[in-house]
N, C-alpha and C positions, 0 to 999 in steps of 0.2 A: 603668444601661442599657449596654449592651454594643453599641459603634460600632468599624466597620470606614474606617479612614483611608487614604488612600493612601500608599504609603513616598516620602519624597525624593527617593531612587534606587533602584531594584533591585542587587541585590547581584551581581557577574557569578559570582563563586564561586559563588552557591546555584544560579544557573539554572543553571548545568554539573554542581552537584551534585545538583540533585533527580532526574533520571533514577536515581542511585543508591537514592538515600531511596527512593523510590517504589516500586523493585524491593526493596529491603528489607523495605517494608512491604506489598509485596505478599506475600512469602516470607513473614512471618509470619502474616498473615491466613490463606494457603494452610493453613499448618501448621494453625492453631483450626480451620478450616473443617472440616478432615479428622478433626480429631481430634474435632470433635463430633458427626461421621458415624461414628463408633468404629473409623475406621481408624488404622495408628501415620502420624503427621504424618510425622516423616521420614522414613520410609519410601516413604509416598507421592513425599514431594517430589523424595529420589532418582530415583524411578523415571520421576520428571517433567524432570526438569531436567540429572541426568548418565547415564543409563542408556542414555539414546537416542543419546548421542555419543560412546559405549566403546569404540569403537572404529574402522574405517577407514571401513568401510562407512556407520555413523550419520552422520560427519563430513559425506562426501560428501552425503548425501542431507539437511543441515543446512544446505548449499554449495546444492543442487540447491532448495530450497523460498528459498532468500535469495533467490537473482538475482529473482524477477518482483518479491519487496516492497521490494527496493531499487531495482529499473528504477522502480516505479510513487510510489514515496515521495519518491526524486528529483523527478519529475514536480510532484508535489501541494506539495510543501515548498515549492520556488519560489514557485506560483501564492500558497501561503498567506504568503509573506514580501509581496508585496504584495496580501495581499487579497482573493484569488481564491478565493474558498472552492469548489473541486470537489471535491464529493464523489460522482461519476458515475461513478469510476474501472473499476469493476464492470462497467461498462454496456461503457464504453473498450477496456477488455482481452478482453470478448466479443466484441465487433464487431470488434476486431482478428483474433482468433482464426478470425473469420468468412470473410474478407477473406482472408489468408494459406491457411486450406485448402480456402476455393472456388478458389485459385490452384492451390493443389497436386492436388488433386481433377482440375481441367479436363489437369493434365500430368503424372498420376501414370505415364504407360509412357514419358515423355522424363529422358531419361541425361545431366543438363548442370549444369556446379557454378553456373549461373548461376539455378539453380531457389530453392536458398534466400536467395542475397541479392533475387530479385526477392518472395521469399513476406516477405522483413522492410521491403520496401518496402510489398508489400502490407499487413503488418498494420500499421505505423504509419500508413499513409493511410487505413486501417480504424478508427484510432482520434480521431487528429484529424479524420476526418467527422463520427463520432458528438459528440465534444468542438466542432464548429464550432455544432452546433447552439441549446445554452444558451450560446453566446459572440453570436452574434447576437440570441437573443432575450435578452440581458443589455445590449449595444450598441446596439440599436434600441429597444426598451420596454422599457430599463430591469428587464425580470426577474429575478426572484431566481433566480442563478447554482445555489442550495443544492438548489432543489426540483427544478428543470428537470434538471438534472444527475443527482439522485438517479432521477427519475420514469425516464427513460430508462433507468436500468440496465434494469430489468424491463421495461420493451421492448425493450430487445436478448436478454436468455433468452428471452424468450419466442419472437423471431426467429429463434434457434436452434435454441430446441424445434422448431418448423413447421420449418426448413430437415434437419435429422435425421431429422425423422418424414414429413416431403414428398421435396422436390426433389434433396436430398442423400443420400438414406437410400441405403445400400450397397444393390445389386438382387440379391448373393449374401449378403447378410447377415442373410438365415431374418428376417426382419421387424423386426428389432432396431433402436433409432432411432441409429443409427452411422452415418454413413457408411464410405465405401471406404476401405481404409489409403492411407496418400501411397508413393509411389515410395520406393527408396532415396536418390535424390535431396535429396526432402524430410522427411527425419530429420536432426536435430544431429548431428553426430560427436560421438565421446564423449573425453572425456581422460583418465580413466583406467579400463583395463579390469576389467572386472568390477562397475563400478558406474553409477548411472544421470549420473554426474556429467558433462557436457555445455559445450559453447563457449560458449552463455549465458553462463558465467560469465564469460567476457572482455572480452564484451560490455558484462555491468553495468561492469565494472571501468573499463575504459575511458570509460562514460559520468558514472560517478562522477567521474573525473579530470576531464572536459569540462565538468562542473556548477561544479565546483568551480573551475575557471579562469577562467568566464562569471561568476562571483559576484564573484569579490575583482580581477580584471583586465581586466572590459568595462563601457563605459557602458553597455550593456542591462542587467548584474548590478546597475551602480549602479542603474540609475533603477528597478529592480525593489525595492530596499531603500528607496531615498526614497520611493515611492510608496507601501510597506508603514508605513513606520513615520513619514512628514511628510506625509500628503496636500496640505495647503493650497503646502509649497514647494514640491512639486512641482506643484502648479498655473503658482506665481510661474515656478517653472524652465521650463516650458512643454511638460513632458511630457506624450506624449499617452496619455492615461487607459485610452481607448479600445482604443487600439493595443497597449498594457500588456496588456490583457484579452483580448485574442485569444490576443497571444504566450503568455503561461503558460496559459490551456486547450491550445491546442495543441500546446504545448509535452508537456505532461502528457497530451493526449490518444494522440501518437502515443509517449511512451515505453509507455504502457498496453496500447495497440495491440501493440507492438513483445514484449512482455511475455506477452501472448494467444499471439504467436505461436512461441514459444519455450515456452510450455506444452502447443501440439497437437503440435508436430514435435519435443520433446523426452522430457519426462516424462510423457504421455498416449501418445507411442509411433508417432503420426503418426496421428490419425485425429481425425476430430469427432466429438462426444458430446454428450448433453444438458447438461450441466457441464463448465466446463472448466476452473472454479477454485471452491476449497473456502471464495471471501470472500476472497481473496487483497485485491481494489480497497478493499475496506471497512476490513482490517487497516493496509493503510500509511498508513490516514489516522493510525492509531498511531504507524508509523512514522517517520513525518512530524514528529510533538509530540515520541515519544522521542529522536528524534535532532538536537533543535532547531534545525531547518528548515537543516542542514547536514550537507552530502553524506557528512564522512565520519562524523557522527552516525548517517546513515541507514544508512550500511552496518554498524555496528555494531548500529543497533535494529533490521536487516532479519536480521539473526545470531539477536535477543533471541526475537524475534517469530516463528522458523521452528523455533525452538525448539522454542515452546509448540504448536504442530502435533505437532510429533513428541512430544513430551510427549504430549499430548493422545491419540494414537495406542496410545503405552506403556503409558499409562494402563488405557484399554480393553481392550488382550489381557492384562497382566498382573493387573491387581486387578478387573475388569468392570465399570470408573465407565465413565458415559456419555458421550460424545465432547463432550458440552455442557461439561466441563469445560477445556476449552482457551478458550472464549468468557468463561468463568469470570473466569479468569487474563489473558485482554487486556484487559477491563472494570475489574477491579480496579486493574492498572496504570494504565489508563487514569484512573483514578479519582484514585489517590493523586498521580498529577501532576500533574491539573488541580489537584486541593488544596495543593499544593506553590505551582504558580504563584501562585495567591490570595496564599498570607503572604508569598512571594517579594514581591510587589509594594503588599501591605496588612497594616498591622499591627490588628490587635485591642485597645481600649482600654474600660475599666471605668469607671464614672460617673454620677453623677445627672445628671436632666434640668434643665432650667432652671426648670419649672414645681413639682418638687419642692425645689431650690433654695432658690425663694420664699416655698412654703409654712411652709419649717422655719428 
């Protein structure tokens, strides 16, 4: 019989090192995959992995897809270090999006640098509304945070869809479900010319910093770890459970929010759309496991992860695979590290049963 036992300890070296393994064994699986599709493996994988970043411009636009999976991973890491399983993110960063360009929308002919910090106020209040709502219904009846959270994504596209194709739709834009572009006002400044690379990114930067000094320097950081990894002491300690549960949805809701919003008024170009993210809330939850539920993990797996878009992109114009392959490649990942954590924390042992035992 073949029994799975738990280990005495987890190893801390291996759970720093399985993100590598993982990505290792995703690289190799890529290669078989490819090559039993009768493409040349590495070939492909070049064309996946370094070809997108050859240069200044790849860089940037490597920079320009991080910032929202690391604003949004941030967010989720948290909640998941104690237990918060949100996985609504999707919904989060729409409703932000929502929120920030009905803002910009209503004062696209006003000239005032006060337009975009009030649109990042709007989309993070855009997101922790959406996010307050399975925090309540998790808080009062006990609902499960996972469904309510996800259900919601796909009510807020949908809210989108109708807001583009109704009340928002441009009235000079030949029928298209767009709305109006925002002001000069409400576009990011860019930092370096010529590319789409954008203030976002100081943004994340900075909120990376602020995560990470809330973790290892505030009792809210601690009792977010006590509560994650000791429920019952922190019962004994007297923290409130409850209150836990709001702050990391919200927490998470309005980085998401925040996140949305810096994808219509940056890389979208200042306008609403039917889409305003290609799965960005769904990936960080990747981001989130790869970077092990630490800030500057995340900003690392938020690098790994924006990769495989542009990959995935490379992909399609250069050899004509289908854009499903970048979904391919986070899955796998995804894959090989949950399987990591398993032996990380259980060994596998060989043996007869006791009823065979007996018999012999």
């Amino acid at each position: 019989m073949i029994k799975m036992l738990p280990r005495p300890e987890a190893s801390k070296q291996m759970v720093y090192l399985s993100p590598v393994i993982a990505l290792l064994l995703t690289l190799v699986s890529g290669f078989v995959m490819f090559s039993m599709m009768g493409i040349d493996g590495l070939a492909a994988l070049e064309t996946f992995f370094i070809s997108p970043v050859g240069d200044l411009y790849g860089l940037s636009e490597l920079l320009v897809k991080a910032v929202p999976l690391v604003l949004i991973g941030i967010g989720l890491s948290i909640g998941f270090k104690a237990n918060v399983w949100n996985i609504g993110a999707e919904g989060q960063l729409t409703m932000g999006a929502v929120f920030a360009g009905a803002l910009a929308i209503a004062v696209y002919d006003v000239e005032s640098v006060w337009v975009l910090p009030a649109m990042a106020v709007a989309g993070v209040l855009g997101g922790m509304f959406w996010a307050a709502i399975p925090a309540l219904l998790k808080t009062r009846y006990n609902a499960n945070e996972i469904l309510t959270s996800l259900m919601l994504s796909y009510v807020a596209l949908l809210f989108l869809s109708y807001l583009v194709n109704g009340p928002l739709r441009d009235p000079e834009g030949f029928n298209f479900p767009e709305s109006r572009m925002f002001g000069d006002s409400g576009v990011l400044p860019i930092l370096l010319e010529g590319t789409r690379l954008h203030i976002g990114l100081l943004a994340a930067i900075a909120i990376a910093i602020a995560a990470w000094v809330m973790l290892s320097r505030t009792l809210i950081g601690f009792q977010v770890k006590v509560v994650g990894s000791a429920p019952r002491a922190a019962q004994f300690a007297g923290f409130r459970e409850k209150a836990l549960i709001w702050f990391c949805l919200l927490l998470a809701g309005g980085l998401s929010g925040l996140a949305g919003m810096i994808e219509v008024s940056g890389p979208i170009g200042g306008q609403l759309v039917p889409q305003v993210s290609p799965g960005y809330g769904f990936t960080a939850i990747i981001v989130a496991f790869v970077g092990r539920l630490h800030p500057l993990g995340v900003c690392i797996a938020g690098l790994l992860l924006a990769l495989s878009y542009l990959g995935g992109e490379n992909l399609q114009i250069e050899m004509g695979l289908p854009q499903a392959v970048t979904g391919v490649f986070q899955g796998m990942l995804l894959f090989f590290l949950l399987a990591c954590d398993v032996l990380i924390k259980y060994r596998f042992t060989i043996g007869t049963s006791k009823v065979q035992g007996a018999a012999s």
